[in-house]
PDB file of N, CA, C and O in Angstrom:
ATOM      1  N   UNK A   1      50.028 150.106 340.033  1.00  0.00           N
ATOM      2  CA  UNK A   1      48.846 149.725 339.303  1.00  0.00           C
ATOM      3  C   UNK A   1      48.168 151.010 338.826  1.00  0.00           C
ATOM      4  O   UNK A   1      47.618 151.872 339.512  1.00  0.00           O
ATOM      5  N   UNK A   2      48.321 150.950 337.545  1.00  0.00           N
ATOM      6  CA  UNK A   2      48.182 152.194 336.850  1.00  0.00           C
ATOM      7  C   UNK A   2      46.279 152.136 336.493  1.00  0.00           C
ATOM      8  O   UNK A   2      45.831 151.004 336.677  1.00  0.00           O
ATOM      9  N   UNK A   3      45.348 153.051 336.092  1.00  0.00           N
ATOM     10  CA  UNK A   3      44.053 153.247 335.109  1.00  0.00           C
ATOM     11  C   UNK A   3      43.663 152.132 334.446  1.00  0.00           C
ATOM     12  O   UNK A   3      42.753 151.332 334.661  1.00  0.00           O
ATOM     13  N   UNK A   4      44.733 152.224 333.366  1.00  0.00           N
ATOM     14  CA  UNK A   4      45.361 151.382 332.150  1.00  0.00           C
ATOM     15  C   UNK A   4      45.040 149.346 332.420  1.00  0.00           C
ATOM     16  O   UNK A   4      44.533 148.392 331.831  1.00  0.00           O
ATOM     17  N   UNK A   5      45.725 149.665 333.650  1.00  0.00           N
ATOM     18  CA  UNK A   5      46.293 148.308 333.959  1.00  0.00           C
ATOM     19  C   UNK A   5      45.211 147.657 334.202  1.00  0.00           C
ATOM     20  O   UNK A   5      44.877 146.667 333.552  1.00  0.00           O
ATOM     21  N   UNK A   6      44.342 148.292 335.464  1.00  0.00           N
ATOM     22  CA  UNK A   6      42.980 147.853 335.921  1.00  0.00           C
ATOM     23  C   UNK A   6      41.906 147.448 334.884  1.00  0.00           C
ATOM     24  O   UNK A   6      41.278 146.389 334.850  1.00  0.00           O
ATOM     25  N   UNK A   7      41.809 148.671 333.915  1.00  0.00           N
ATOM     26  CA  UNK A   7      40.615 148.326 332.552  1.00  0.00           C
ATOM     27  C   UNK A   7      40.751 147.267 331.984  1.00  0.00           C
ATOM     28  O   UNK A   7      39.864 146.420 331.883  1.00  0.00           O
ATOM     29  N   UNK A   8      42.180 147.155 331.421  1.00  0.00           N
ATOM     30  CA  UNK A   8      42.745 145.874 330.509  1.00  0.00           C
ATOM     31  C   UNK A   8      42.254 144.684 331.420  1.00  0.00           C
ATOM     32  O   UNK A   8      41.717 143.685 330.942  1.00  0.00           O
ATOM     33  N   UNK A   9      42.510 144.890 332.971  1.00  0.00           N
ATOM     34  CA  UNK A   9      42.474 143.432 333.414  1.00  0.00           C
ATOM     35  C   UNK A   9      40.705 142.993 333.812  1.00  0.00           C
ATOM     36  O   UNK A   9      40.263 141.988 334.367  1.00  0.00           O
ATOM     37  N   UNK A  10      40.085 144.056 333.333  1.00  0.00           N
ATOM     38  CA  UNK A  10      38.760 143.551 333.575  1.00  0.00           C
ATOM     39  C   UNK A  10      38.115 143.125 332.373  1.00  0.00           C
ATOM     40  O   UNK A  10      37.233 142.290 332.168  1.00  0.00           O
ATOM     41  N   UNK A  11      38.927 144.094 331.427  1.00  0.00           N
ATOM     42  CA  UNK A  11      38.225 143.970 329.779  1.00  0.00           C
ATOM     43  C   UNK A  11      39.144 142.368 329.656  1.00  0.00           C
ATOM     44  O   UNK A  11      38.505 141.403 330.076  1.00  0.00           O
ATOM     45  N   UNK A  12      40.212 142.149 329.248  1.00  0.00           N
ATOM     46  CA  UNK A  12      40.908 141.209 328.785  1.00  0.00           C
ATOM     47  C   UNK A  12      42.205 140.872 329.979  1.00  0.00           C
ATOM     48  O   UNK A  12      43.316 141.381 330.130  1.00  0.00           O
ATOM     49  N   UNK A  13      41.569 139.916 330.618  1.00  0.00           N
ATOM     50  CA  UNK A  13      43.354 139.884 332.102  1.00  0.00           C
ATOM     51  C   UNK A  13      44.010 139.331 331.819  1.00  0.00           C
ATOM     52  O   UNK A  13      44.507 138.905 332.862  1.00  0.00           O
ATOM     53  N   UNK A  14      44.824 138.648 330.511  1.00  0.00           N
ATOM     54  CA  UNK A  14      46.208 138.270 330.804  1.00  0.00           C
ATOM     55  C   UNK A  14      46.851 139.629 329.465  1.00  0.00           C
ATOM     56  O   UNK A  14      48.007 139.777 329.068  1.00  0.00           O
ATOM     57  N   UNK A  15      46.106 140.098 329.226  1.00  0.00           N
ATOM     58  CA  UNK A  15      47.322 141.267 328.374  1.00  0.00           C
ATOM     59  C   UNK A  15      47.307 142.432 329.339  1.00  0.00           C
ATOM     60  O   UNK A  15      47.286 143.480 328.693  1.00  0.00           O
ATOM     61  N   UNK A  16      47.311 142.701 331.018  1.00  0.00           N
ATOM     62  CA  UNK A  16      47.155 143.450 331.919  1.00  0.00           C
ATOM     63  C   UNK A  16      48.241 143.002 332.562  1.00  0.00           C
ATOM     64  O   UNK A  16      48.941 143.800 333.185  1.00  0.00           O
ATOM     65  N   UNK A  17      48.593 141.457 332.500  1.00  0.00           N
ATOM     66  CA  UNK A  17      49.766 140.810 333.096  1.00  0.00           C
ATOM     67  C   UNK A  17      51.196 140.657 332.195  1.00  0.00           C
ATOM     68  O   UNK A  17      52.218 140.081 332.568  1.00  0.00           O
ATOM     69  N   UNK A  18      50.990 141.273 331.028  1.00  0.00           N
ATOM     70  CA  UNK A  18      51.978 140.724 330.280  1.00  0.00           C
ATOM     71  C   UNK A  18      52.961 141.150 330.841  1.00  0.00           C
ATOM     72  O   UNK A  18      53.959 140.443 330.693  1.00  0.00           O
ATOM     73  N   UNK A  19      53.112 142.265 331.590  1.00  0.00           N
ATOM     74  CA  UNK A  19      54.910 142.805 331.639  1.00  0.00           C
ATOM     75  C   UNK A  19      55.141 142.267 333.055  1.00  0.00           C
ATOM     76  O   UNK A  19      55.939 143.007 333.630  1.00  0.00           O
ATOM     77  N   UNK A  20      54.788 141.383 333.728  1.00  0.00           N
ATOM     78  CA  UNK A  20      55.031 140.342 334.684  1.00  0.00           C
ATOM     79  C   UNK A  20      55.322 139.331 334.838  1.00  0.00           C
ATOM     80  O   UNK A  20      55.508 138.811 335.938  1.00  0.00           O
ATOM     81  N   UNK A  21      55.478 138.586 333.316  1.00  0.00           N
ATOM     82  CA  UNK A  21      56.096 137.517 333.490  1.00  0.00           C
ATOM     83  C   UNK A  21      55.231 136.820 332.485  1.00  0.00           C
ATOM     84  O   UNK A  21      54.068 137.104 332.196  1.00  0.00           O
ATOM     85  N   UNK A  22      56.272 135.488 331.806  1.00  0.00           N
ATOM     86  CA  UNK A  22      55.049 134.504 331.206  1.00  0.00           C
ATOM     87  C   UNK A  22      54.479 133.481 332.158  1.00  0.00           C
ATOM     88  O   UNK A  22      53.543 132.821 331.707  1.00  0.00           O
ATOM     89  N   UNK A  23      54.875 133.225 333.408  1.00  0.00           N
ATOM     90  CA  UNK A  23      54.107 132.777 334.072  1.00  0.00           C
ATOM     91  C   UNK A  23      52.479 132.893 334.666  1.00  0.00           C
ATOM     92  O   UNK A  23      51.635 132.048 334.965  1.00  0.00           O
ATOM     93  N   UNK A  24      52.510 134.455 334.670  1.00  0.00           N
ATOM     94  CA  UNK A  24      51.876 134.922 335.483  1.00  0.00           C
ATOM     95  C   UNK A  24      50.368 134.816 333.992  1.00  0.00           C
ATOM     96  O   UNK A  24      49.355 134.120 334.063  1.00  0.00           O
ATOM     97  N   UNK A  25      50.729 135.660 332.947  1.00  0.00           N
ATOM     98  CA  UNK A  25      50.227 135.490 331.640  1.00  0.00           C
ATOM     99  C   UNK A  25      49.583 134.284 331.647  1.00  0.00           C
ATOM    100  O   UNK A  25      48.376 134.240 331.406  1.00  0.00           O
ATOM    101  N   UNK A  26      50.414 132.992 331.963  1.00  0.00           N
ATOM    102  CA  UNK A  26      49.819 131.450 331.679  1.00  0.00           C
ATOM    103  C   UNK A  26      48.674 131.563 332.871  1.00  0.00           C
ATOM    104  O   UNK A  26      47.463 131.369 332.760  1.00  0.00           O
ATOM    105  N   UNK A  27      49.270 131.856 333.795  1.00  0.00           N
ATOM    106  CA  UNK A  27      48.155 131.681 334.980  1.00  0.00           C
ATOM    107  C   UNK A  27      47.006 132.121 334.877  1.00  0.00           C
ATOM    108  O   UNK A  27      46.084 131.365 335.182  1.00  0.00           O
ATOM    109  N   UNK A  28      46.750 133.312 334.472  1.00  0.00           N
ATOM    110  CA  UNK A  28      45.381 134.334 334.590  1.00  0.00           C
ATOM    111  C   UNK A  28      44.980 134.064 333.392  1.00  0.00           C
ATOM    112  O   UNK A  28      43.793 134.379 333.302  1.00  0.00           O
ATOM    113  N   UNK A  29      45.573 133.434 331.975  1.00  0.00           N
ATOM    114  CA  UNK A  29      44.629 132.912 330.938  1.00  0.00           C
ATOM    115  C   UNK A  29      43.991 131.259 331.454  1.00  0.00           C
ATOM    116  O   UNK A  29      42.895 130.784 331.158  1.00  0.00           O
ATOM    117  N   UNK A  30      44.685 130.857 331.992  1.00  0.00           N
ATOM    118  CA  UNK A  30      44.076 129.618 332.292  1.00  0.00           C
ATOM    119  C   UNK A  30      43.213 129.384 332.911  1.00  0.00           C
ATOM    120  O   UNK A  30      42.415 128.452 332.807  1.00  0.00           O
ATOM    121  N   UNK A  31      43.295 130.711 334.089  1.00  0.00           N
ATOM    122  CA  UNK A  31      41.953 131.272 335.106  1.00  0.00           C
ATOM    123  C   UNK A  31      40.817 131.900 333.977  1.00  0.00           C
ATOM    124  O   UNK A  31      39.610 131.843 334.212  1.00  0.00           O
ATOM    125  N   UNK A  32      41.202 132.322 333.104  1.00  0.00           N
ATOM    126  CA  UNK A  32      40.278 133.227 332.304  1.00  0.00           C
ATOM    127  C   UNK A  32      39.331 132.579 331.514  1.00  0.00           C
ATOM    128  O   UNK A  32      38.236 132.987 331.126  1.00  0.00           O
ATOM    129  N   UNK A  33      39.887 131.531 331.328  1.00  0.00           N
ATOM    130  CA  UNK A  33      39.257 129.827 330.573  1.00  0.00           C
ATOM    131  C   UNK A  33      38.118 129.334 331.361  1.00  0.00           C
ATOM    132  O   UNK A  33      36.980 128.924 331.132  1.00  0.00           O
ATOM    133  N   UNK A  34      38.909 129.544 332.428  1.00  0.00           N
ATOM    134  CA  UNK A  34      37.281 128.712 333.461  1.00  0.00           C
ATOM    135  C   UNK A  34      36.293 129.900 333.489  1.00  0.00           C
ATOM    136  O   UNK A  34      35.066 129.857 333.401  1.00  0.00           O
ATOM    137  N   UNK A  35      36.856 130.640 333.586  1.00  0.00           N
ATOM    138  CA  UNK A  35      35.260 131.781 334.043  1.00  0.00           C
ATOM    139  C   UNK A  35      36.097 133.545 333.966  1.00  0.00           C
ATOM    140  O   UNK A  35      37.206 133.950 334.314  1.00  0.00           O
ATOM    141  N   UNK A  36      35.222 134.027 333.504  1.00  0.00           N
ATOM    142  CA  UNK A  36      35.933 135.415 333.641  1.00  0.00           C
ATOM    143  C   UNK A  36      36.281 136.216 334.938  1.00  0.00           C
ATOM    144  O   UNK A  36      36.899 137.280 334.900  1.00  0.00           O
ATOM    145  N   UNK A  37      35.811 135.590 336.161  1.00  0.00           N
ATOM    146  CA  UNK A  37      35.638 136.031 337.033  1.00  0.00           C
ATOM    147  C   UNK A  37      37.273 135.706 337.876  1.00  0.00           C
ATOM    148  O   UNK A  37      38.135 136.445 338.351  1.00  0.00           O
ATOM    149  N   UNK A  38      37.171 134.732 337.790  1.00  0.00           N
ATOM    150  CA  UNK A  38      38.401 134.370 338.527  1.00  0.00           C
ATOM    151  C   UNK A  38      39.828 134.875 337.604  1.00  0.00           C
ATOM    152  O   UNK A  38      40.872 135.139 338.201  1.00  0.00           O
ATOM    153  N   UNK A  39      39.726 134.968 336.124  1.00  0.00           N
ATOM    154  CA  UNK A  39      40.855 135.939 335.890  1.00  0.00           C
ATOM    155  C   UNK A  39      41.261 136.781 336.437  1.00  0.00           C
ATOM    156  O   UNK A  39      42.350 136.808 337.012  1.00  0.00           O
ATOM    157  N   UNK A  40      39.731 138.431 336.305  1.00  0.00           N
ATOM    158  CA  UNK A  40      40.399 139.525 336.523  1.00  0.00           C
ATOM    159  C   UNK A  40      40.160 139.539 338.314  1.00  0.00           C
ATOM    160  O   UNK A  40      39.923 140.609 338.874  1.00  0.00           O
ATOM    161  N   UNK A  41      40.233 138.546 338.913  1.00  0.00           N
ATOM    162  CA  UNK A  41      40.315 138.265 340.328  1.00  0.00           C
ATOM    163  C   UNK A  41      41.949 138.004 340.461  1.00  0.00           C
ATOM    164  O   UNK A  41      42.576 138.674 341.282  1.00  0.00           O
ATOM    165  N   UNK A  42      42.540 137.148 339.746  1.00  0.00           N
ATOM    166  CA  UNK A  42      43.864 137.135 339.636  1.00  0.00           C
ATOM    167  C   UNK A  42      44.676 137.918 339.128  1.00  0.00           C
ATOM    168  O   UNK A  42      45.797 137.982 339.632  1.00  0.00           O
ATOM    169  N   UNK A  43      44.337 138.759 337.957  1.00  0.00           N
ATOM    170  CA  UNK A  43      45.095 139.741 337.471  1.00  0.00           C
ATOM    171  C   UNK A  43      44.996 140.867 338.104  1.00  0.00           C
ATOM    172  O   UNK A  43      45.606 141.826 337.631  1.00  0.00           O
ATOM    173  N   UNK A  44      44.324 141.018 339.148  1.00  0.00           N
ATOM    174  CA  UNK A  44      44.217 142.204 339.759  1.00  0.00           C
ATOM    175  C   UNK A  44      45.392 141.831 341.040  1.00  0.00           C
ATOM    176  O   UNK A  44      46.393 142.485 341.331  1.00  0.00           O
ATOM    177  N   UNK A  45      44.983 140.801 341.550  1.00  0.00           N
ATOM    178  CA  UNK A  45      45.805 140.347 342.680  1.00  0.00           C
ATOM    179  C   UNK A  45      47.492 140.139 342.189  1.00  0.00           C
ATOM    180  O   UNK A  45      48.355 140.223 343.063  1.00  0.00           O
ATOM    181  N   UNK A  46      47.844 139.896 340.903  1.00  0.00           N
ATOM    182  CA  UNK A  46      49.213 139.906 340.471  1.00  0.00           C
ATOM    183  C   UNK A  46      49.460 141.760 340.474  1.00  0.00           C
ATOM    184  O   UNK A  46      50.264 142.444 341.108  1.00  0.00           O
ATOM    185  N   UNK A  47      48.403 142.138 339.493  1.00  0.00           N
ATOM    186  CA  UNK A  47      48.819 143.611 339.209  1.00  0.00           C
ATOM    187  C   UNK A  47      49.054 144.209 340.960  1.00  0.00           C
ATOM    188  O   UNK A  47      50.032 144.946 340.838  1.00  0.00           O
ATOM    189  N   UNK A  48      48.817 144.228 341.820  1.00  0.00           N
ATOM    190  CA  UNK A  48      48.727 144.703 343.171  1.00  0.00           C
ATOM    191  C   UNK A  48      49.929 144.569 344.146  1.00  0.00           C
ATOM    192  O   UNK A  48      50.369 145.294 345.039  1.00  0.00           O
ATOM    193  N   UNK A  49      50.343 143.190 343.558  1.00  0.00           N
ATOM    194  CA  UNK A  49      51.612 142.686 344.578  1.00  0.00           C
ATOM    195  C   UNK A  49      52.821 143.522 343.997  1.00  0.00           C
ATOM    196  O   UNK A  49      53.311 143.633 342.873  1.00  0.00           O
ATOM    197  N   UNK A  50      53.165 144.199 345.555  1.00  0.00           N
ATOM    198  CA  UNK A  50      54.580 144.820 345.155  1.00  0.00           C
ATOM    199  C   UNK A  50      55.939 143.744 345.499  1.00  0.00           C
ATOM    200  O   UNK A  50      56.064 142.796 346.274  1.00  0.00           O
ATOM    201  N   UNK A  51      56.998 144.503 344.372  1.00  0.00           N
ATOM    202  CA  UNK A  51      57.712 143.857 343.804  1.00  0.00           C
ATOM    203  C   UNK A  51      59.068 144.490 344.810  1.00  0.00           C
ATOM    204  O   UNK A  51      60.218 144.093 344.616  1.00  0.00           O
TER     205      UNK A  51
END
């Protein structure tokens, strides 16, 4: 989890997730829909999990 990765996912969180999958993308926009909060709560928690 790069600078980069973190900003994007607070400014905008599913283009922070893109190189993880389109799942993950669907997930954290759909979170991002309900409230901004719970996006970059999820895109942080995807960006974090090692692979």
């Amino acid at each position: 989890m790069n600078c980069l990765q973190v900003l994007l996912a607070i400014i905008f969180p599913p283009l922070a997730v893109v190189d993880k999958g389109c799942g993950s993308v669907l997930i954290v926009f759909l979170l991002t829909l309900c409230g901004w909060v719970p996006g970059v709560i999820a895109a942080l928690i995807i960006l974090n999990k090692n692979n």
